[in-house]
C-alpha positions as CSV (number, residue, x, y, z in Angstrom):
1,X,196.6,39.3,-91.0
2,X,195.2,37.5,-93.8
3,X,191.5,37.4,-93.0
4,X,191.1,33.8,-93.1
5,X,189.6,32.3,-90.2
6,X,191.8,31.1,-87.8
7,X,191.9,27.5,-86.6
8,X,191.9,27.1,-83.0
9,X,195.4,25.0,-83.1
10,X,196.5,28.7,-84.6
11,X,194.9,30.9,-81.7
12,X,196.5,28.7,-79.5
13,X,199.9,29.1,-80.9
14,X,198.7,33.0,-80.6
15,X,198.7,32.3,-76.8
16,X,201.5,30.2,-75.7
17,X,203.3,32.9,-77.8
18,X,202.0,35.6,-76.0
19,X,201.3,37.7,-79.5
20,X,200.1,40.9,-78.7
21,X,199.3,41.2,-82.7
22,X,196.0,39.1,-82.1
23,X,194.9,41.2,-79.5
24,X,191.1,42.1,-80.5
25,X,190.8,39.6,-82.6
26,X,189.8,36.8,-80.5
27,X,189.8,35.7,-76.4
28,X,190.7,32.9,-74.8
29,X,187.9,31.4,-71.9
30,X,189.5,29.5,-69.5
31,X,186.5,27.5,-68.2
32,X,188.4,26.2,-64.6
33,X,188.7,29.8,-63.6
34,X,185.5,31.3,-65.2
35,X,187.4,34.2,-67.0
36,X,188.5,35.1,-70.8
37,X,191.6,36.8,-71.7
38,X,193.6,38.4,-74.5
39,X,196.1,35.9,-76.1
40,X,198.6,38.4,-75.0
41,X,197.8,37.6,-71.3
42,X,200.7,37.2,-68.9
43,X,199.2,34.8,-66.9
44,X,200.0,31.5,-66.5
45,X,199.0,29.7,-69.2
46,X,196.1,26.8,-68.6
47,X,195.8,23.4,-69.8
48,X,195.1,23.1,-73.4
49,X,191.4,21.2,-72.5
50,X,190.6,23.8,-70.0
51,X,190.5,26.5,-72.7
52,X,187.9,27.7,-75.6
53,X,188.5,30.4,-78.2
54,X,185.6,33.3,-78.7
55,X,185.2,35.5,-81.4
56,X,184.9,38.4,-78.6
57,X,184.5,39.4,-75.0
58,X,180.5,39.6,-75.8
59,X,180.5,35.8,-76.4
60,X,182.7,34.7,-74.0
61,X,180.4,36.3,-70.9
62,X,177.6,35.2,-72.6
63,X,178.6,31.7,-71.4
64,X,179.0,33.2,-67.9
65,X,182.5,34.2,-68.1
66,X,184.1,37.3,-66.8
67,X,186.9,39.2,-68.0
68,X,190.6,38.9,-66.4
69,X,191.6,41.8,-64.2
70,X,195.1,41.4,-65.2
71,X,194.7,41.9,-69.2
72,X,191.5,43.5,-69.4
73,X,190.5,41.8,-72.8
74,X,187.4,44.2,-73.1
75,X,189.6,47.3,-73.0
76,X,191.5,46.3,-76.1
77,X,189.8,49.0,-78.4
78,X,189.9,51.6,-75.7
79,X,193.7,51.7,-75.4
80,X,194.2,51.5,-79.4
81,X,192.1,54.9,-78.8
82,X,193.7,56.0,-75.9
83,X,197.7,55.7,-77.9
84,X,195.9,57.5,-80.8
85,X,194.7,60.1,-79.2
86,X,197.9,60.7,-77.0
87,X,200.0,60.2,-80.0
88,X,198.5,63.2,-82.2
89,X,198.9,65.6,-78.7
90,X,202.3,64.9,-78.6
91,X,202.6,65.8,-82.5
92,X,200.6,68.6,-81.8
93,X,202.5,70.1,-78.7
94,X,205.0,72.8,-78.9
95,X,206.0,71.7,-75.7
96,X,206.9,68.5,-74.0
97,X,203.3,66.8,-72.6
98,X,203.7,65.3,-69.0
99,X,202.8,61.8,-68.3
100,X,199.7,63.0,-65.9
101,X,198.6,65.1,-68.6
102,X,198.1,62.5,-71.6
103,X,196.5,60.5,-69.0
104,X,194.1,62.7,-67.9
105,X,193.0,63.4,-71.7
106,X,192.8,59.4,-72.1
107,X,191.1,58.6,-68.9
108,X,193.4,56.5,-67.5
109,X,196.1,56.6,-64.4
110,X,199.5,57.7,-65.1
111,X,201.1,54.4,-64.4
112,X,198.2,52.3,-65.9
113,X,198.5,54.6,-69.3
114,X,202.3,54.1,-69.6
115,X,202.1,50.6,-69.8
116,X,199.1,50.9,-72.3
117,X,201.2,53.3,-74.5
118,X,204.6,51.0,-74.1
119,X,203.0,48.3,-75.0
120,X,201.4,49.5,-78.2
121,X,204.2,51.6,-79.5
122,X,207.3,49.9,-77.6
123,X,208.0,53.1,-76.5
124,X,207.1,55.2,-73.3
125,X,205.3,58.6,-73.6
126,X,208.1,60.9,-73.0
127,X,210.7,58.4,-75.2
128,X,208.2,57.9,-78.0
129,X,207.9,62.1,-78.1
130,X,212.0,62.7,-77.4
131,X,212.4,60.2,-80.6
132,X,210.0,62.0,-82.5
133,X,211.3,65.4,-82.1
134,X,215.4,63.9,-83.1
135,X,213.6,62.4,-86.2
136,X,212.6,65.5,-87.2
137,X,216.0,67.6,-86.5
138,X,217.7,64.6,-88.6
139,X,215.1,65.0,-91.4
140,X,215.5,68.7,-91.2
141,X,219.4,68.6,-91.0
142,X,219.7,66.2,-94.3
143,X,217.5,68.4,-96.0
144,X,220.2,70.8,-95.5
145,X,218.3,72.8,-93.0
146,X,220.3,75.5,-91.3
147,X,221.1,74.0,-87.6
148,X,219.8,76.0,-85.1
149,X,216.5,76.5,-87.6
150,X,216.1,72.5,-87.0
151,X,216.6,72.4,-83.8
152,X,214.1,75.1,-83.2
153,X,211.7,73.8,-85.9
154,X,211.8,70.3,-84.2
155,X,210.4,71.2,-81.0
156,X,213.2,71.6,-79.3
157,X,213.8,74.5,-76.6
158,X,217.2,75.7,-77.7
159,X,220.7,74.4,-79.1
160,X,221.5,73.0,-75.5
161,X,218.5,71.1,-74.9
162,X,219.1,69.7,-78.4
163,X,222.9,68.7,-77.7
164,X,221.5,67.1,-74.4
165,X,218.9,64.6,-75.4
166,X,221.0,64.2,-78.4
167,X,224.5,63.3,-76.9
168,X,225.1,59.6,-77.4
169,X,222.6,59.1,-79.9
170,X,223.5,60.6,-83.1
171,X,227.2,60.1,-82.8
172,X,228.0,63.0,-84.6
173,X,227.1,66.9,-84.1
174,X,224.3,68.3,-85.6
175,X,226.1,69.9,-88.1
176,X,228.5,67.3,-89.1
177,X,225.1,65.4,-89.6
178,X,224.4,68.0,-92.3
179,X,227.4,67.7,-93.9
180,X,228.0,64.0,-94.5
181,X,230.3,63.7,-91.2
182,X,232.1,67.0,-92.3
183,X,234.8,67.4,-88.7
184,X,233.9,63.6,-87.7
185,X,236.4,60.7,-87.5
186,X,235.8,57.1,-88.2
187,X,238.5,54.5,-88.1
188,X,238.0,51.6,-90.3
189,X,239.3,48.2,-91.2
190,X,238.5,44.9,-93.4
191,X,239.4,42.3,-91.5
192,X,239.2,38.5,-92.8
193,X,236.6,36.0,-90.8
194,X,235.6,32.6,-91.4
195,X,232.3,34.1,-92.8
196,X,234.2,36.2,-95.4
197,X,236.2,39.6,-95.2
198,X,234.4,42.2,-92.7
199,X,233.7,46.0,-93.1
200,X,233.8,47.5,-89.4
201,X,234.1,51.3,-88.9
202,X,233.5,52.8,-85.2
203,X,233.4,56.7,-84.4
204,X,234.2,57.9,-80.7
205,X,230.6,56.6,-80.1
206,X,231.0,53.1,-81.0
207,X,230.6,50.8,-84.3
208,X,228.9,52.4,-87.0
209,X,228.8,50.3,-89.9
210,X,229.3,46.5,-89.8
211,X,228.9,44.8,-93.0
212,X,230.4,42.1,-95.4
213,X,232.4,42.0,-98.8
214,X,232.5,45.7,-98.4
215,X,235.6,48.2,-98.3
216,X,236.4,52.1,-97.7
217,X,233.8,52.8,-100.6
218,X,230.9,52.4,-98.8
219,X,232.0,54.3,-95.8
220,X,232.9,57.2,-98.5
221,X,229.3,56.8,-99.8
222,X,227.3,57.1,-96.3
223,X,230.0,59.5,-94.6
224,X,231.8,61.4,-97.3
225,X,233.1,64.6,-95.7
226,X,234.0,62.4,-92.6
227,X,237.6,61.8,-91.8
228,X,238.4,57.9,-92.2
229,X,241.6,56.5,-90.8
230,X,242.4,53.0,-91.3
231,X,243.4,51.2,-88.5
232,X,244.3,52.3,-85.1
233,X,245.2,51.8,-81.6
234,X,242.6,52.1,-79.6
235,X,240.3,50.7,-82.6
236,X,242.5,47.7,-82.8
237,X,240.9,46.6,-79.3
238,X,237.0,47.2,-80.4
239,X,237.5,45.5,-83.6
240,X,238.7,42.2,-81.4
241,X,235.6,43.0,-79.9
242,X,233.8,42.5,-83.1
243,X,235.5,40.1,-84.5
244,X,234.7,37.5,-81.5
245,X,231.4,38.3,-81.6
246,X,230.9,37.9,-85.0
247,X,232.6,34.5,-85.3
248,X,231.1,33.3,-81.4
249,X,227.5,34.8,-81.7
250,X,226.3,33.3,-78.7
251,X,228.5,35.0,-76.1
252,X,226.6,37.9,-76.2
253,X,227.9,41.5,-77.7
254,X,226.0,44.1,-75.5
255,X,228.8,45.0,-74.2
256,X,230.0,46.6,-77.9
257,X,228.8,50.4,-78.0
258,X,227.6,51.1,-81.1
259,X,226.5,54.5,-83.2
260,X,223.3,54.1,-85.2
261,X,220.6,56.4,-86.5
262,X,216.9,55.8,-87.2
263,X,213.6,57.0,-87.7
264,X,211.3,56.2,-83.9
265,X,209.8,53.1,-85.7
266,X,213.7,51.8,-86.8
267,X,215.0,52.0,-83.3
268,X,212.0,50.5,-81.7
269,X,212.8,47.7,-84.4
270,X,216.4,47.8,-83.6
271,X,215.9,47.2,-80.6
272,X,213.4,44.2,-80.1
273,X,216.0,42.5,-82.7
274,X,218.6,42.7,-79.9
275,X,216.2,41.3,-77.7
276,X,216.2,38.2,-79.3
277,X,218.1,35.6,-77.9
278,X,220.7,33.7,-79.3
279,X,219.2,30.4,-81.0
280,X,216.1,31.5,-81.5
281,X,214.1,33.2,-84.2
282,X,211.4,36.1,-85.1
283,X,209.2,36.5,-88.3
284,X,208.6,40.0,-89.5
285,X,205.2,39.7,-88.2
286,X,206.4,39.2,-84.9
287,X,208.6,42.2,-84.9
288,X,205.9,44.0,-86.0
289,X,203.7,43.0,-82.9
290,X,206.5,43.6,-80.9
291,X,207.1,47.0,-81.1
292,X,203.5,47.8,-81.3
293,X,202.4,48.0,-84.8
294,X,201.2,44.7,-85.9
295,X,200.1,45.6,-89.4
296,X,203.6,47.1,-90.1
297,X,205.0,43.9,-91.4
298,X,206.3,45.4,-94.6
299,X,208.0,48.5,-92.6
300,X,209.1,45.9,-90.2
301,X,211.3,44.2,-93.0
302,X,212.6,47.2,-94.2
303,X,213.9,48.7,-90.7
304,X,215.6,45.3,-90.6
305,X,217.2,46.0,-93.7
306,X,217.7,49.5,-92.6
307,X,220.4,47.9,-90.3
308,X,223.8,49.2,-90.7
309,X,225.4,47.1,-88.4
310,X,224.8,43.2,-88.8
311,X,225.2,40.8,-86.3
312,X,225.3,43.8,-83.0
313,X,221.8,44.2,-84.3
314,X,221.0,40.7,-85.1
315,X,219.1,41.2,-88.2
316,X,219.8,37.7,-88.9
317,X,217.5,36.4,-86.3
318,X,214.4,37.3,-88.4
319,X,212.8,35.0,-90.5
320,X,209.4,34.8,-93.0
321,X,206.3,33.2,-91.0
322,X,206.7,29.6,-92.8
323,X,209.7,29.6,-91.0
324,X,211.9,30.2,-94.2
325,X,214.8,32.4,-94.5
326,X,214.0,35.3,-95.9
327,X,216.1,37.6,-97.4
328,X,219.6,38.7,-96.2
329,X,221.6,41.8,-97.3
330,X,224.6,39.9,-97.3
331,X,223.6,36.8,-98.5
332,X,221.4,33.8,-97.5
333,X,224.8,31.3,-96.6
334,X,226.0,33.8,-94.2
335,X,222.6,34.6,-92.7
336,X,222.0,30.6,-92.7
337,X,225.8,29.9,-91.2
338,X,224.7,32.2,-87.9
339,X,221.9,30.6,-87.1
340,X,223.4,27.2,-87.4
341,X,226.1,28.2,-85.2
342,X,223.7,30.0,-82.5
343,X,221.5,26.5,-82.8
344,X,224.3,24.4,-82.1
345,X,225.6,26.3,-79.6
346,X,222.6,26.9,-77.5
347,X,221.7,23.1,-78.3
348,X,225.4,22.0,-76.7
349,X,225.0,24.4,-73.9
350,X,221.3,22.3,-73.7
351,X,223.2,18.7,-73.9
352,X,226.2,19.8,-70.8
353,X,223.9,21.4,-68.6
């Protein structure tokens, strides 16, 4: 945030936007009911005039209001400690921590703690911990790290355990991880679209790289001991895939697996950007909020750019706070052309029903 002082048209916005990023800073009194909330509230929202904005729960019941059951506005700094604290156990444990356990150190209930932590980090307890431990076998494994020294080193109980949690997410073994995709194959083709010529690559997992004005180069450069066929059968069949989603945004493309790696915070980002629906835009900011870390606007932008395969993970769909387009790794016209066609898709879809 910029440390001005909000206006209350802006808190408002907060509200009917549900941001958890202004959670702390201010509360909303809802003077029909007799209760304040967080902006973030899942309630119903109330009529504009039945509302006032206080600098803190303090005020608010010093006007006789009471805080809402649902949100519990006065617990706001308690959970921030609560995640804290649970996150530097789970860094500190050799061993994986149990849900009842990082409770009981926080004082809350299991159930009522999971939804704290989820909310804060966009990532449950036992997720947030398995994502920590494959960041640091990945980290390990490009610094060249012998394999079964990372997997050990990570916090991991032994090689199978590792080739478990890991199966679908790395795409590749550990140790053609290490060695550029050394004993991996990726099929590749450039195909034409009415947005420009297309990059799209796919191991056995799914699409791995999905770019623009791009050719076998930069798959050499990000996978260079990794086999790379052109073309193929059973490829030919995903790439339709892509290629309809890419030129029909709107008709949805979860259905097209897809083989991407990341540090915790990218995938939590990665993954509120395919939450976003078609039509509709985020700003950084929002992101940011979203996955729990509303002052990591910066890192935000740069997990979007981090994004190695556009329009599946609809980097596109984030814009600058003034509503501008920010920046675009392939260019502003083509981030600018998807967004007009999602707009004026959703807005026919609007107009026939």
């Amino acid at each position: 945030m910029d440390g001005r002082t909000m206006t209350d048209d802006e808190r408002w916005q907060a509200v009917r936007a549900r941001d958890k990023a202004y959670d702390g800073r201010f509360v909303t009194g809802v003077l029909t009911t007799g209760i304040y909330c967080r902006p973030s509230c899942a309630a119903r929202h109330p009529l504009r005039e039945n509302v006032r904005f206080f600098a803190d729960g303090a005020a608010a019941r010093a006007t006789g209001l009471r805080p809402c059951k649902r949100c519990m506005p006065d617990d706001v700094a308690r959970d921030e400690s609560a995640v804290i604290k649970a996150i530097a156990a789970i860094k500190a444990s050799e061993e994986p921590l149990a849900l009842a356990d990082l409770a009981a150190r926080t004082g809350y209930s299991p159930t009522h703690f999971q939804r704290v932590f989820t909310r804060h980090t966009g990532l449950s307890p036992a997720a947030y911990a398995r994502a920590l431990r494959e960041e640091r076998a990945r980290k390990a494994l490009s610094d060249g790290a012998r394999v079964t020294d990372a997997i050990y080193d990570a916090g991991f109980s032994g090689p199978s355990r590792f080739y478990e949690n890991m199966e679908g997410r790395m795409g590749m073994t550990a140790s053609a991880w290490v060695n550029g995709g050394r004993g991996t194959t990726i099929h590749w083709a450039v195909v034409p679209t009415s947005l420009g010529d297309m990059l799209v690559a796919a191991t056995d997992k799914g699409v791995c790289r999905l770019s623009f004005a791009e050719g076998r180069e930069a798959l050499e450069e990000r996978f260079p001991a990794a086999t790379l066929i052109e073309g193929g059968e059973e490829f030919a069949a995903l790439l339709s895939q892509v290629v309809a989603a890419v030129e029909a945004p709107t008709q949805g493309f979860d259905h097209i697996p897809i083989d991407v790696k990341g540090t915790a915070f990218q995938e939590a980002v990665w993954r509120e950007l395919r939450r976003i629906p078609a039509g509709e835009t985020r700003s950084y900011a929002e992101i940011a909020a979203a996955v729990g870390k509303p002052n990591a606007v910066r890192a935000a932008g740069s997990a979007n750019g981090a994004n190695n395969v556009a329009v599946l993970i609809p980097c596109h769909r984030v814009v600058r706070s003034d509503g501008s387009l920010g920046g675009y790794a392939y260019g502003l016209p083509i981030k600018d052309e998807l967004l007009r066609r999602e707009k004026a898709s959703g807005q026919r879809a609007f107009d026939e029903f």
